[in-house]
N, C-alpha and C positions, 0 to 999 in steps of 0.2 A: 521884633515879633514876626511868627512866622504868620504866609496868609493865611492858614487853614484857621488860626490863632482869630485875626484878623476880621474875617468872616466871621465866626464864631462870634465874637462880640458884638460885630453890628448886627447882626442880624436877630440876637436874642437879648441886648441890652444887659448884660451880664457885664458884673468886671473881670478886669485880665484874670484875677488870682481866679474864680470862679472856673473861668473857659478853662485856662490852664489845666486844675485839676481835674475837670469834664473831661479831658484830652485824654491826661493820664490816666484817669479808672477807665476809658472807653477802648485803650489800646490805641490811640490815634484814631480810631473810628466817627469821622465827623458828625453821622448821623445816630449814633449812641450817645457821644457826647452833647448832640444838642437835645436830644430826648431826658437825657442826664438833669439837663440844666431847666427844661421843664418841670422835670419831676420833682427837682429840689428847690425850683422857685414856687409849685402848688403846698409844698413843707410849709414853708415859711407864711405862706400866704395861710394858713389851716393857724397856725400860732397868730397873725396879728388879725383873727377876726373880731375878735373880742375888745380890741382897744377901741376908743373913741374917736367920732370922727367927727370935729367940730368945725372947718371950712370944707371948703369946694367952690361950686361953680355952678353956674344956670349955664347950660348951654343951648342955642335956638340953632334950630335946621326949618327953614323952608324950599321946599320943590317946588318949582315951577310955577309960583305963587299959588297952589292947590293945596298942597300938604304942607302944614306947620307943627312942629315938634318945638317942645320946653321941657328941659332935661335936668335932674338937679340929680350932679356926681358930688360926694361928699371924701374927705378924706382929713388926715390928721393934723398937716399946717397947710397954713398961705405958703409957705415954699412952694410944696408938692403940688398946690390948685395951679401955682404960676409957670409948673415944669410942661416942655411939651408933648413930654409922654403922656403927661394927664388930659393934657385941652386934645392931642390927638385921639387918644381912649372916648371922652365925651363929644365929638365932634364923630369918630366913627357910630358910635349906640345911637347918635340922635338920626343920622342920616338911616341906619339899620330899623329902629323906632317908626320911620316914614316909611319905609319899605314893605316891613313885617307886620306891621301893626299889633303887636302882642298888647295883652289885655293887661296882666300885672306884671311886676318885675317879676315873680317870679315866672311866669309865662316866658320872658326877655330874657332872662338869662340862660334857661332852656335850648332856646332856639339854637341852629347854625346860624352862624356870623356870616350874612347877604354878601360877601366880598370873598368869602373862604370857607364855607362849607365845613371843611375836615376839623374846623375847630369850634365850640359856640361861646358865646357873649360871656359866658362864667369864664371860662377858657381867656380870653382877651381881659378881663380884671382881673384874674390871677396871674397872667403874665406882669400887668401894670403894675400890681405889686408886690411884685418880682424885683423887678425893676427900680421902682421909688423906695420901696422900703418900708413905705406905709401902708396900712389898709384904706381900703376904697370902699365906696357903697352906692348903688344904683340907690338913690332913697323913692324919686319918683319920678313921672313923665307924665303928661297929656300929648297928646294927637290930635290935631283938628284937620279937619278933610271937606272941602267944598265939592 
């Protein structure tokens, strides 16, 4: 595999076949092709909103024992709750959740992502399932603040 290949894959969690053909329709243009592989992982992600999403995960984020977050990210098996693209995704929302304090998910989803700006919180669960294959669902959170 070449690096530009290489890159490409880790950095957008794609598979090889995916970067491959991102390459090919970009002209070798790495930053077309990674926008490519954006655009075709928001596709898919638009297709699996509708399916059900019967596990997940509670995830807890405390700050500096002041701010405590309880996060429940849902998706479509215990495989995908066990991957760590997923506990990474709910381990980012909840620390972002402490930071941001949005009012409803959909508030949360809205927002830029506290770590990355140029992209927000929908943006980062479209990638996820991108990535896993499945759909995902912020279903809810609480915030408590001393």
């Amino acid at each position: 595999m070449t690096d530009v290949l290489v890159k490409l894959r880790e950095e957008t969690g794609a598979g090889v076949m995916d970067c491959k053909k991102a390459l090919d329709d970009a002209g070798g243009d790495y930053e077309k092709a990674r926008a490519l592989i954006f655009e075709r992982g928001a596709a898919k992600a638009t297709k699996r909103q509708e399916r059900k999403t019967g596990a997940g995960t509670l995830e807890t984020y405390v700050h500096n024992g002041r701010i405590g977050v309880l996060l429940e990210v849902r998706c479509e098996t215990d495989f995908v709750a066990k991957n760590e693209t997923f506990k990474a995704l709910a381990h980012d929302i909840a620390m972002h959740i402490a930071s941001m304090d949005p009012a409803t998910v959909q508030d949360l989803l809205a927002q830029p992502f506290v770590r990355d700006d140029s992209v927000t919180v929908q943006d980062l669960v479209t990638q996820a399932i991108a990535k896993t294959g499945e759909n995902i669902k912020i279903e809810r959170f609480c915030r408590y603040e001393i």
